[in-house]
Each structure stands twice: as C-alpha cells, then as structure tokens.
N, C-alpha and C positions, 0 to 999 in steps of 0.2 A: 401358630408359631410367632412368636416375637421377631421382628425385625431388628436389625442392626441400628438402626437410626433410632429405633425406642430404651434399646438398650444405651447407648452414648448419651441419649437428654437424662434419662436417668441418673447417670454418671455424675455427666456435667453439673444438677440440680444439686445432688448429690455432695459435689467439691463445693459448690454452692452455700451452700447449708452450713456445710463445715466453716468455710471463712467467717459468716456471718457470727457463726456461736461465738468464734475467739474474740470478737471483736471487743469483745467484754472483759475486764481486768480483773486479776486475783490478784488481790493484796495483802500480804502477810502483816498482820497484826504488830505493830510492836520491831520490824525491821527483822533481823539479828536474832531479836531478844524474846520475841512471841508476846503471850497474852502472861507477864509478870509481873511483881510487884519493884517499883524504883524504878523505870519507865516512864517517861513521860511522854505520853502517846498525845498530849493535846500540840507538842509540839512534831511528833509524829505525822499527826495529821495535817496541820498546816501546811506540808508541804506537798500536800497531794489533791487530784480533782477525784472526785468522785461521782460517777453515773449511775443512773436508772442498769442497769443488767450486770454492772460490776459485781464480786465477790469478797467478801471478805473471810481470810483465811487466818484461823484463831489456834495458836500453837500453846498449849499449855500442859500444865498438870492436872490429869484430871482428881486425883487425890486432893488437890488442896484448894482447887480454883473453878471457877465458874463462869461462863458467859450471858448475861441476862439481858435481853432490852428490856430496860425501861423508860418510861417517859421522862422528860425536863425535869418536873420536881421530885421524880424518885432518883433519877442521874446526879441532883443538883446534893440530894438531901442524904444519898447511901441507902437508899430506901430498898434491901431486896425481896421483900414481897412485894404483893400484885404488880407484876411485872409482866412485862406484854409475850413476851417468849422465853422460853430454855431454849440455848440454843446448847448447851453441854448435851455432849454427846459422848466421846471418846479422849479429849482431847487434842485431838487433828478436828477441828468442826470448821464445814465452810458455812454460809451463811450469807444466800445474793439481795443485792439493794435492787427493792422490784418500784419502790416508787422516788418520784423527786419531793423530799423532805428531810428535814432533821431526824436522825439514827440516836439513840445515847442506849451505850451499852455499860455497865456494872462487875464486878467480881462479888458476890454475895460472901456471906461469914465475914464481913469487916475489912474486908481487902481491898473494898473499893475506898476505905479512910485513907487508904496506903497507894495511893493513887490509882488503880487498877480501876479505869473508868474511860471509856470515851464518847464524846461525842465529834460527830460527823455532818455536813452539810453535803449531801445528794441532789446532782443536775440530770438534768434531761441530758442525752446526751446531743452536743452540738452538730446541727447537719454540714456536711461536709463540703459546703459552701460557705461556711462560717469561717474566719480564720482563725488560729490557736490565739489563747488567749498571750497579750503580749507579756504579761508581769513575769517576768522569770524569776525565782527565786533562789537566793544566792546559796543559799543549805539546800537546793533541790537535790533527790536523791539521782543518781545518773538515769537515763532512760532503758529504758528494758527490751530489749529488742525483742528478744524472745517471748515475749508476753503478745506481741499483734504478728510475727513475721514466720518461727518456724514452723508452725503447726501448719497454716497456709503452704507454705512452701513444701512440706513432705506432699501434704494431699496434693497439690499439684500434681509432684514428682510420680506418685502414687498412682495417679489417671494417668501420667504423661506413659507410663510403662505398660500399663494396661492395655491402651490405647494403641501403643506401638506392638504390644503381643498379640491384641486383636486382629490388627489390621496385616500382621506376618501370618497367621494361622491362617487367616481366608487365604491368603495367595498362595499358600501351600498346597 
C-alpha cells in the first residue's frame, strides 16, 4: 500500500516539474504578423532575449511559406537548400532553442529575398543570482505575464485542492 506521504512528494515533485517546464518562453515569430513576408523580424528580434529551452512559435502559410534553418552563409546568401532543418510542418510549427548559439532561419521559393529570414542570438540562460540585464529598450514589447506566471499558479491551485480534498476524505 502506498502511503500518504509518498503520494504528496509525488504531487509536490510533480507541481515541481511543471514550474520548471514553463520556465522556458514561446515566442511568436513575427509579433501580430507571424512568419510573413514585409516583416521585418531583424528588428523584431532585437527586442528580445533568447535562451537555451526557449521556443520558437512559426505562424504561417503553409501553402506558400516555409521555415528552414540554415547556416550564416545560406541565411546571408537565400540559399534554401542544404539546410540544417525543415522545420514546416503545418503551419502552426514550434521549434525549441536547445543550445546557446546563433539560429538563422529562411522562407525557401525566394521569399527569403522578400525578407522572410531571421537570425537570432541564443543565451544560456542566466542563474537567478544574476541580475536582469539593465539595457531596457525603448520599442521593448510589454512583458508577458502569462508566459512564466499562470501555468505556475493553476498547478499550484490544482495541488492546493487536491491536497485539501485529500486531507477532508481521511477525516471522514
């Protein structure tokens, strides 16, 4: 028989787990506007950090448009063969930043001449004895509260009710 106290660090481990996943950001490609063309995503990205476990979230066409990494000089040059990934999938495609490096992604069939192209700079992310960085940026887009706070907070809520129906049913 399982005990009560194995059942609860489970839980706890559990809610655990969960904070740590969100910790990591999804970023919508392109704001508003997704993965299109007349977009300028270099200034897009400028205004953002990006981490090792972050996501990138690619809203497009998939009729007409494509996501590709490829390297500096196929990024640089429109180049969309030998390209490191398809990342087209559906057109909703995520796509996580798993190391700290330069990203450059592409729209293949000539759409990257039409700007459809970014490149990115990937950090480690900073430990939480580091302070934020101070450069605040004047076009920064607002902060996202919902992106590190609600997911956290249901799970809480979610044990905290458990926890309290747990501990009503034994004293019944």
């Amino acid at each position: 028989m399982i005990t009560e106290g194995v059942i609860l660090l489970v839980r706890v481990t559990m809610l655990l787990g969960m904070i740590k996943s969100v910790a990591s950001g999804l970023d919508k490609v392109g704001g508003k506007y997704g993965w299109t063309q007349n977009v300028n995503y270099t200034d897009w990205a400028v205004h953002r950090h990006f981490y090792v476990g972050d996501w990138l979230y690619f809203v497009f066409d998939k009729h007409l448009y494509s996501v590709l990494e490829v390297n500096q000089t196929n990024y640089e040059q429109c180049i969309d063969h030998d390209f490191i990934t398809n990342i087209t999938r559906g057109g909703r495609d995520v796509y996580q930043l798993t190391q700290a490096r330069p990203y450059y992604f592409i729209s293949s069939g000539g759409y990257c001449f039409h700007g459809m192209k970014l490149s990115i700079n990937v950090e480690q992310q900073p430990s939480p004895a580091s302070p934020a960085p101070s450069s605040a940026k004047i076009n920064a887009s607002p902060p996202q509260i919902g992106k590190h706070f609600i997911t956290p907070a249901v799970a809480f809520v979610v044990t905290l009710v458990w926890v309290l129906l747990f501990a009503r049913a034994r004293s019944s």
